[in-house]
DRENDO-1510 file (C-alpha; in Angstrom, 1 decimal, always signed):
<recs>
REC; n; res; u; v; w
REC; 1; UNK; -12.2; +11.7; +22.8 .
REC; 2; UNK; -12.2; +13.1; +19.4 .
REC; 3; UNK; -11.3; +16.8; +18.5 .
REC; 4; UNK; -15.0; +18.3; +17.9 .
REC; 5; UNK; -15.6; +16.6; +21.4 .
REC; 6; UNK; -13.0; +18.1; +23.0 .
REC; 7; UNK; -13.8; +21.6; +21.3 .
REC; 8; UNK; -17.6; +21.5; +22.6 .
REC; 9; UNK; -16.6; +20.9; +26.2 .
REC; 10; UNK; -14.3; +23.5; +25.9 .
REC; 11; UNK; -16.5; +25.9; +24.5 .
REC; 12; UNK; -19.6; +24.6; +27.2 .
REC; 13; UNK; -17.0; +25.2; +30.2 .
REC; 14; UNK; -16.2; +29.2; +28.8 .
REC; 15; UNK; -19.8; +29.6; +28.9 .
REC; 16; UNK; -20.5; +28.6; +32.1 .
REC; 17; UNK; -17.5; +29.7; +33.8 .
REC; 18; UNK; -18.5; +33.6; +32.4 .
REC; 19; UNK; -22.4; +32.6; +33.7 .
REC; 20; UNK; -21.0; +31.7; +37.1 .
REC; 21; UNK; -18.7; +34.4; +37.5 .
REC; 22; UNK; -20.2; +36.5; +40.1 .
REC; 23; UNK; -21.2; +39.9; +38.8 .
REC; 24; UNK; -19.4; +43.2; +39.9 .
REC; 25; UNK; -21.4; +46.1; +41.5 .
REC; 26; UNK; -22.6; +48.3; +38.5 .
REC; 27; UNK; -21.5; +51.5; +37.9 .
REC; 28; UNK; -23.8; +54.5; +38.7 .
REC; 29; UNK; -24.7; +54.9; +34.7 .
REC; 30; UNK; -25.7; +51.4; +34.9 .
REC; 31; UNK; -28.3; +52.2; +38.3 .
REC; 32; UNK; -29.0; +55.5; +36.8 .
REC; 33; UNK; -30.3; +53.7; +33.6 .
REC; 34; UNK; -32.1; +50.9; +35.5 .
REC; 35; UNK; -33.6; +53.9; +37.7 .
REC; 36; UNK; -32.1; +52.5; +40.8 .
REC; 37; UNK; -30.9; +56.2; +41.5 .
REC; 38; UNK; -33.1; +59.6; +41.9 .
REC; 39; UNK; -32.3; +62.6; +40.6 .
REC; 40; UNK; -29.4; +63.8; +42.8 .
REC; 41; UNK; -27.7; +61.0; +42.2 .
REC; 42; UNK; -27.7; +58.6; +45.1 .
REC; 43; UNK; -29.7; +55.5; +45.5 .
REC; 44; UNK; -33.3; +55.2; +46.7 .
REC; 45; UNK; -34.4; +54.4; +49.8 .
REC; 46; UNK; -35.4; +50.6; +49.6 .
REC; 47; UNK; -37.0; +50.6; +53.5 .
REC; 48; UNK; -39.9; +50.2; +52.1 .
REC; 49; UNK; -39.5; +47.0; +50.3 .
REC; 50; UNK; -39.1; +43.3; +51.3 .
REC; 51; UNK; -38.3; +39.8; +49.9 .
REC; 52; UNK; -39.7; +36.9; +50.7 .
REC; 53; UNK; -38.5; +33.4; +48.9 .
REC; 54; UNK; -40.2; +30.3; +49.2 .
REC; 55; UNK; -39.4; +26.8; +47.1 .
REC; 56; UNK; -40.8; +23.6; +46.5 .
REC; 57; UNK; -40.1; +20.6; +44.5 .
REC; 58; UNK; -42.3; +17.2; +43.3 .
REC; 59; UNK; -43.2; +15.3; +39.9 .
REC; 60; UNK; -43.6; +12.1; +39.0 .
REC; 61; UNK; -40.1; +10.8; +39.3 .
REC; 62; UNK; -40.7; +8.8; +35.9 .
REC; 63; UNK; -37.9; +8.4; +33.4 .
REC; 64; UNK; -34.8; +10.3; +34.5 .
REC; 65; UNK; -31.7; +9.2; +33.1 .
REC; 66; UNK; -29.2; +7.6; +35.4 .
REC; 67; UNK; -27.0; +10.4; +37.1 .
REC; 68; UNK; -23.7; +9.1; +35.6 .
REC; 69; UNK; -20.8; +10.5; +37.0 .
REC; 70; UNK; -23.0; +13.0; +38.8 .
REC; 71; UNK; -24.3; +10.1; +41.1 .
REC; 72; UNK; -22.2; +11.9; +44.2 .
REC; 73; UNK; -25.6; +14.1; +44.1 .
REC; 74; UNK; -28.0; +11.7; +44.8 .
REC; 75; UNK; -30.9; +12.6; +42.8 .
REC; 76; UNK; -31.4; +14.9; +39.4 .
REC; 77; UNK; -33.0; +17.4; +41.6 .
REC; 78; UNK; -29.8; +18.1; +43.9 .
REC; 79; UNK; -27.7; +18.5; +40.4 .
REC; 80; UNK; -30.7; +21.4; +39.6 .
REC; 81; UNK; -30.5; +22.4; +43.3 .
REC; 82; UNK; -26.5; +23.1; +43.1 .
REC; 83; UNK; -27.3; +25.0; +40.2 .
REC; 84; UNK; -29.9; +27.1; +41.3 .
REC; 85; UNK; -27.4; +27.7; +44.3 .
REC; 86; UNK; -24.8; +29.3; +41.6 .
REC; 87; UNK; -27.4; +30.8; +40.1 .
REC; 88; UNK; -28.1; +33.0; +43.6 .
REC; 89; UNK; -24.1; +33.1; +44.1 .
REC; 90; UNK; -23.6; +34.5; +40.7 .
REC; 91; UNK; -26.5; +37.3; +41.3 .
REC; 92; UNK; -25.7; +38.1; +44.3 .
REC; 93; UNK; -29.2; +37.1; +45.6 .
REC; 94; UNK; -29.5; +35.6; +48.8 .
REC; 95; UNK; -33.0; +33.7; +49.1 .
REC; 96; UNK; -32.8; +33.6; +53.1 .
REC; 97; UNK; -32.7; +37.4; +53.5 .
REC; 98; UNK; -35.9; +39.4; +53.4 .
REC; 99; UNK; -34.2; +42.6; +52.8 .
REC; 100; UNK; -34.7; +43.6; +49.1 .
REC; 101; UNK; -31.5; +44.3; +47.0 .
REC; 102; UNK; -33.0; +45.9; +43.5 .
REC; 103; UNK; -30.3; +45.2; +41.8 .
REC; 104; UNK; -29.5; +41.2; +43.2 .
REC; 105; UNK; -33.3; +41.1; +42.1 .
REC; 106; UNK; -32.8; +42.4; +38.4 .
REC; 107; UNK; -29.5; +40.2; +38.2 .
REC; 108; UNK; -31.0; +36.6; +39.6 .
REC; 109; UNK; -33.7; +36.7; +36.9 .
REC; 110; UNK; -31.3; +37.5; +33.9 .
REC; 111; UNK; -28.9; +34.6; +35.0 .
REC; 112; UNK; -31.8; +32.3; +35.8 .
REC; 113; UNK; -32.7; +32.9; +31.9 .
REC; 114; UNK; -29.4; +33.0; +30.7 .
REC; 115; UNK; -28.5; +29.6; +32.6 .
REC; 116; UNK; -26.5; +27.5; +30.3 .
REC; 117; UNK; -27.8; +24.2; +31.9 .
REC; 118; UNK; -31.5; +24.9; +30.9 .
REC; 119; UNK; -33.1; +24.0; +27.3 .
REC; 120; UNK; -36.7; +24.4; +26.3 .
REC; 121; UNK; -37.2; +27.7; +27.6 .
REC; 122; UNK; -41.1; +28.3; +28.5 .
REC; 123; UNK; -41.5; +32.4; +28.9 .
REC; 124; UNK; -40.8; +34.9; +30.2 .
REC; 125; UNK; -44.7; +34.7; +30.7 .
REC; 126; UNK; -47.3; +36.9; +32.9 .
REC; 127; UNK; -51.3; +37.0; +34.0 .
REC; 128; UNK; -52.8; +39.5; +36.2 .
REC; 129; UNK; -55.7; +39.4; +38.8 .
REC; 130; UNK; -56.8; +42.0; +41.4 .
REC; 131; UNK; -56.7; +41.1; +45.3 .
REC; 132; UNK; -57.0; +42.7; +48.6 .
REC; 133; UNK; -57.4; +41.9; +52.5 .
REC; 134; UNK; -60.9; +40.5; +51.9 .
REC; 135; UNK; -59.9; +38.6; +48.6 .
REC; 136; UNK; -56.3; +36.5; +47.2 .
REC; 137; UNK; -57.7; +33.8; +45.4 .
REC; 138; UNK; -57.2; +35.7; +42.2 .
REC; 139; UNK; -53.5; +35.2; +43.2 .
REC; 140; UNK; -54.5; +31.7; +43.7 .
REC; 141; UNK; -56.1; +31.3; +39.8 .
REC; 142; UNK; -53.4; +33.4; +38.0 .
REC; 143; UNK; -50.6; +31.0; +39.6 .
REC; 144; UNK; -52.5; +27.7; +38.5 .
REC; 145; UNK; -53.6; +29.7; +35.3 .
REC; 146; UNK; -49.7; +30.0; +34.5 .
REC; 147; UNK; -47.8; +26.8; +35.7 .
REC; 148; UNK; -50.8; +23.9; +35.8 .
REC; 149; UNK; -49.7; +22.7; +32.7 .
REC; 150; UNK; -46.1; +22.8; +33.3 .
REC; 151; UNK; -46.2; +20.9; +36.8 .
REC; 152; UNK; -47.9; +17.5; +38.2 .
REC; 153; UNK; -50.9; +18.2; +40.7 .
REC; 154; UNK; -48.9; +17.6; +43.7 .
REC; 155; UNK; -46.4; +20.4; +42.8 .
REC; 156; UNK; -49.3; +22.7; +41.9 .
REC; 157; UNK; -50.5; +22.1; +45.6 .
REC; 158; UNK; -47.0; +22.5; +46.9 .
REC; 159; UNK; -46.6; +25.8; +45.1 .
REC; 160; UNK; -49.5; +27.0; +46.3 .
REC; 161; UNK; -48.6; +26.0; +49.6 .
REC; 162; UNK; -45.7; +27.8; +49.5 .
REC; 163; UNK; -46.9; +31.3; +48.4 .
REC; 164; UNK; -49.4; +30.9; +51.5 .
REC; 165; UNK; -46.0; +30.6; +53.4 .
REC; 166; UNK; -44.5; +33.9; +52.0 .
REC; 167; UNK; -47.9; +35.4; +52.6 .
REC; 168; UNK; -47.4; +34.5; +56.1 .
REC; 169; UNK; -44.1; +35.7; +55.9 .
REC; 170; UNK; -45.2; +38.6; +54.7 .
REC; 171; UNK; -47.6; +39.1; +57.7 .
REC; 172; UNK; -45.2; +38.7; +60.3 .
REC; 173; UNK; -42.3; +40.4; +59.0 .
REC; 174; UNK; -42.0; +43.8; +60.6 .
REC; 175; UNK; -41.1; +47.0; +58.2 .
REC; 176; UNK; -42.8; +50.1; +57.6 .
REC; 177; UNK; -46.7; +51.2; +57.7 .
REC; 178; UNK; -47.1; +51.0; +54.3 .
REC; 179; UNK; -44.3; +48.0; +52.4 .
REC; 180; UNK; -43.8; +46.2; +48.8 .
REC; 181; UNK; -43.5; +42.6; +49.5 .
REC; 182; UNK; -41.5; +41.2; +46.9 .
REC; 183; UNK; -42.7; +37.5; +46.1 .
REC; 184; UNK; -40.3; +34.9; +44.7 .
REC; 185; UNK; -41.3; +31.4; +44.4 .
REC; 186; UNK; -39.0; +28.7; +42.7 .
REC; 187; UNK; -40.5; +25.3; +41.6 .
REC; 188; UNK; -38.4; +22.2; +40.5 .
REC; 189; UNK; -40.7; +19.7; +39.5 .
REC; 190; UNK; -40.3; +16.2; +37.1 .
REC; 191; UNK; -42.8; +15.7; +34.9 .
REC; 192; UNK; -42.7; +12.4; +32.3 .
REC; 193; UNK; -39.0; +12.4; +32.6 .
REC; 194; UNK; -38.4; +16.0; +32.0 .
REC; 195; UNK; -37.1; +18.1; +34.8 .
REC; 196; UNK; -38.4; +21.4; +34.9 .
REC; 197; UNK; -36.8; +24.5; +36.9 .
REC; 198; UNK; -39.0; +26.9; +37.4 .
REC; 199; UNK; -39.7; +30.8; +38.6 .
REC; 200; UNK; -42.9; +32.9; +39.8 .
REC; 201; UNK; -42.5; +36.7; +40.6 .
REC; 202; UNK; -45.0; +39.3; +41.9 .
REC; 203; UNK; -45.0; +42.3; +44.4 .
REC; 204; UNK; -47.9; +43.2; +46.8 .
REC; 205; UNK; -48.2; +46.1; +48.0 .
REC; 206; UNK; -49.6; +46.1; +52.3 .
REC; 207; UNK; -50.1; +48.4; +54.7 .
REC; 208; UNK; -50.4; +48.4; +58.4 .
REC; 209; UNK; -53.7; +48.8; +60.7 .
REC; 210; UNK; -53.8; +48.9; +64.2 .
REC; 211; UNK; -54.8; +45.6; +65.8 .
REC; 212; UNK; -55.1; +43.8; +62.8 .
REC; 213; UNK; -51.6; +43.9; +61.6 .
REC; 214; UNK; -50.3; +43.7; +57.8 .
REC; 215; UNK; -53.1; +44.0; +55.3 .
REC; 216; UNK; -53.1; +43.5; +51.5 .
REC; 217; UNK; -54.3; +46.9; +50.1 .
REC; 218; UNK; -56.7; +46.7; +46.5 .
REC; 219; UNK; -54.9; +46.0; +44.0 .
REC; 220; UNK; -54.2; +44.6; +40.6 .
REC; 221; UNK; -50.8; +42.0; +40.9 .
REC; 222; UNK; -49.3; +40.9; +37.8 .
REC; 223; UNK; -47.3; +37.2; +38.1 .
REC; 224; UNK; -44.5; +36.3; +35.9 .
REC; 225; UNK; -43.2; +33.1; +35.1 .
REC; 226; UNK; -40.3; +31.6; +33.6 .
REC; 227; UNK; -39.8; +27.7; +33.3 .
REC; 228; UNK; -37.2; +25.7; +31.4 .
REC; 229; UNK; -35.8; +22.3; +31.5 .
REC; 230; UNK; -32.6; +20.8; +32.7 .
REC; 231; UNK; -29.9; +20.1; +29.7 .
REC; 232; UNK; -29.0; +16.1; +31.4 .
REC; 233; UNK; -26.5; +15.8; +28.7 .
REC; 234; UNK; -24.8; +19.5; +29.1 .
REC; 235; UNK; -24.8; +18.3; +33.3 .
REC; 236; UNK; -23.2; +15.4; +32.4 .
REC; 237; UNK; -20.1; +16.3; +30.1 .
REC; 238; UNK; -19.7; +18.7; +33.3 .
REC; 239; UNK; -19.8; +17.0; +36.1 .
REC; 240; UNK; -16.6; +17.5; +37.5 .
REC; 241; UNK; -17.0; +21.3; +37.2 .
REC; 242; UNK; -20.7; +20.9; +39.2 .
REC; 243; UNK; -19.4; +18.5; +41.7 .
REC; 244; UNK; -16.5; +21.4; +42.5 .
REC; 245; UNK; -19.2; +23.4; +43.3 .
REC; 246; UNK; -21.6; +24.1; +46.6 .
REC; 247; UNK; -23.6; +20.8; +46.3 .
REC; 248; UNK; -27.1; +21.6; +47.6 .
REC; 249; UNK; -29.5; +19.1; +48.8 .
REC; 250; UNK; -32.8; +19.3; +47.2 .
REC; 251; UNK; -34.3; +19.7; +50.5 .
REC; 252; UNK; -31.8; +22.2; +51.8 .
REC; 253; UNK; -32.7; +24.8; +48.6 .
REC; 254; UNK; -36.3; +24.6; +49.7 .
REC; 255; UNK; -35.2; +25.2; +53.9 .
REC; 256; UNK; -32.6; +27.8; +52.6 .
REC; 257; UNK; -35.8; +30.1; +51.7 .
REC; 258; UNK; -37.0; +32.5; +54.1 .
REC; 259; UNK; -40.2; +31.5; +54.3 .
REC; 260; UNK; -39.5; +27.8; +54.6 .
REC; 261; UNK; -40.0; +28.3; +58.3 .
REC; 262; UNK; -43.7; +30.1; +58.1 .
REC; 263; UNK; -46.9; +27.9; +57.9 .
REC; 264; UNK; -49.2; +28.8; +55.2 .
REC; 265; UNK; -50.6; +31.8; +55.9 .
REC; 266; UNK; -54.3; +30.4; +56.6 .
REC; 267; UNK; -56.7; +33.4; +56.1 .
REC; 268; UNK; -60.1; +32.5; +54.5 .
REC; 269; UNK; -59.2; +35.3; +51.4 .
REC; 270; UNK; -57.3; +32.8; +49.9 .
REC; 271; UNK; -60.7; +31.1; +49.2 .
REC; 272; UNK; -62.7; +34.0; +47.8 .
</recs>
């Protein structure tokens, strides 16, 4: 292996190993000047607030490159799924929990776009659409309105899918009269022999009524989403760091959700 070589993986490896180191508590400057703290000083009361995860995966399978020495994993989308997986380690974000940690929130989307594995960065983008009890498909047209042209159809239906599952989630989870649901959805999806990681955010805002349970109040939701695609070649050159890692199945990242075991939530608002 010639010198340059040797110099690149070197310098690829320092970059990962700081993106993967996990990230130390901030200091109370840090949470005063993210406004995680009021103003005597301690933290907010987060009671309020939930997560709920969901994840899918799909594409057309056309064109990947063979896996190399990365073939342990099976398939390009467990490689993305380990990732993703140190990508939640390093944050501090644990996708199975619904309890929401602001600042495992904040931290997961900066080392999702900082991921050194990840070219072709699509975004940060964002639409908004108002909803309410009587009314989500505005959800439903903002989501397609942002990713339909980054995904096949068949991962546009499993997204959409899976944000009926966090709705559901959403429903049944028990909290306060009045809550912030905080919506994550993670896509991996293949598309002409690119693989594509993918991230949707938004928070609804519900309230409790007596004998009908969680409702979505009126309001205007905004969606963000970030996309990019996997670096094969950067995967590759670092395979025995990846394969010293947590290996994830594909299809465990998508049951390692919280709302992997909801159905979609199936009220008729999602149609109007």
């Amino acid at each position: 292996m010639s010198g340059s070589n040797q110099g690149q993986l070197r310098r690829e490896a320092l970059t990962i190993a700081r993106w993967a180191e996990v990230g130390r508590a901030p200091s109370r400057e840090v949470l005063a000047k993210l406004e995680l703290l009021g103003p005597d000083g301690h933290e907010f009361d987060y009671g309020g607030q939930e997560t709920g995860v969901g994840n899918t995966y799909g594409g057309d399978d056309g064109g990947l490159p063979d896996l190399g020495p990365l073939s342990d994993f099976g398939s390009w989308e467990s490689v993305a799924a380990t990732i993703l997986r140190r990508t939640e380690e390093s944050a501090g974000f644990d996708p199975s929990s619904t309890v929401f940690d602001p600042v495992a929130w904040i931290r997961f989307v900066c080392q999702f776009q900082e991921m050194p594995f990840l070219t072709r960065v699509v975004g940060p983008d964002s639409r908004s659409a108002y909803i309410s009890s009587l009314s989500l498909l505005g959800a439903v047209w903002v989501v397609r309105d942002l990713v339909e042209w980054l995904v096949t159809p068949d991962t546009l239906t499993g997204i959409i899918n899976s944000v009926k599952k966090i709705g559901q989630l959403a429903v049944e989870n028990e909290g306060r009269q009045e809550k912030d649901s905080n919506v994550q959805q993670g896509v991996l999806t293949v598309v002409d022999g690119d693989l594509r990681l993918g991230l949707l955010r938004t928070t609804v805002q519900m309230e409790y009524e007596t004998g009908k349970g969680y409702q979505h109040l009126y309001q205007q939701i905004t969606v963000s989403s970030l996309f990019g695609s996997l670096d094969y070649g950067m995967c590759k050159r670092q395979a025995e760091l990846l394969l010293e890692w947590d290996g994830q199945d594909v299809d465990a990242w998508v049951e390692g959700a919280s709302s992997s075991r909801y159905p979609p939530n199936t009220s008729p608002a999602w149609d109007n």
